[in-house]
N, C-alpha and C positions, 0 to 999 in steps of 0.2 A: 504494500500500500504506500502510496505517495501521497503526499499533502504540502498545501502551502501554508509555511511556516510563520508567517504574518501575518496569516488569521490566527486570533483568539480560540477560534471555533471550530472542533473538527467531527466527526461522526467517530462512533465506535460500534462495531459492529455485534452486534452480542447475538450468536444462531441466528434467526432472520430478521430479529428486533435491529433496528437501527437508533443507538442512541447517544443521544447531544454530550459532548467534554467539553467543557470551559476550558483553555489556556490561559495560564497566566504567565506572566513578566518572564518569571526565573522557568518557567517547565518552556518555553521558546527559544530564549535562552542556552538553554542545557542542551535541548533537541536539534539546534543547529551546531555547536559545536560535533554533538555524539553524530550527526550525521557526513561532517567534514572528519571526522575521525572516532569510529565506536570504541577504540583502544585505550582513550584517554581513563587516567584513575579518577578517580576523586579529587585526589590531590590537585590535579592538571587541569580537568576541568574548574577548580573553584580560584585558581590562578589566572585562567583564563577569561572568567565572567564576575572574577569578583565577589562571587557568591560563597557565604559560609560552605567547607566540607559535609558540616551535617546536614545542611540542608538542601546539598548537593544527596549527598544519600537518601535523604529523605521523598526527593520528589524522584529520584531515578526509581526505586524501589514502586512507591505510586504508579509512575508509569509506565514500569511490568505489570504489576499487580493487575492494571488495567487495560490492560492489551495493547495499549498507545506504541511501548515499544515489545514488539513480539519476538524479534532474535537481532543477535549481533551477527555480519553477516562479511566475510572479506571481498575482492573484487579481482578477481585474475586477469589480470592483462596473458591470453593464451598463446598469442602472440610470442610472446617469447618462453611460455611451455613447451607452445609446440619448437621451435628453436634448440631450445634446451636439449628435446627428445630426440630431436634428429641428429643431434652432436654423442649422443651418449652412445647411440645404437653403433 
C-alpha cells in the first residue's frame, strides 16, 4: 500500500471494513523518514526528527499495532544480482 504522506488522513483496511486513521505531526514525520530508510533505530530516527526516543517507540509500535506499517521490506537493484550471478558461474 502506498499513501501520501501529507495527508493527515489515511484508510486502514480492516477485512473488508475500510477504516478512517488520523495522522499526526510526529507518526508523518516518523513514516517519511522509515520510508526513505526502514533500517533506521530509534536512536536515528529521533536524531533525525527531533522527536523524543520514546516516543519514537511509542508511535512506531502504534503503527504496527495498526497495520499502518505492515512489514519492513529491502529493495534489490537485480540489476546487479543478476551481474553478480553471471560473474560467479
Amino acid at each position: 500500500m502506498c499513501f501520501v504522506l501529507s495527508r493527515r488522513f489515511i484508510k486502514k483496511r480492516i477485512g473488508i471494513i475500510t477504516m478512517p486513521y488520523d495522522l499526526d505531526e510526529v507518526e508523518i514525520k516518523i513514516l517519511k523518514e522509515l520510508q526513505r530508510n526502514a533500517r533506521l533505530s530509534f536512536k536515528e530516527l529521533s536524531l533525525k526528527t527531533g522527536i523524543p526516543k520514546s516516543t519514537i517507540y511509542r508511535k512506531v509500535r502504534k503503527l504496527e499495532e495498526s497495520g499502518i506499517i505492515r512489514r519492513y521490506t529491502i529493495n534489490i537493484d537485480e540489476s546487479l544480482l543478476n551481474n553478480a550471478s553471471q560473474h560467479s558461474s
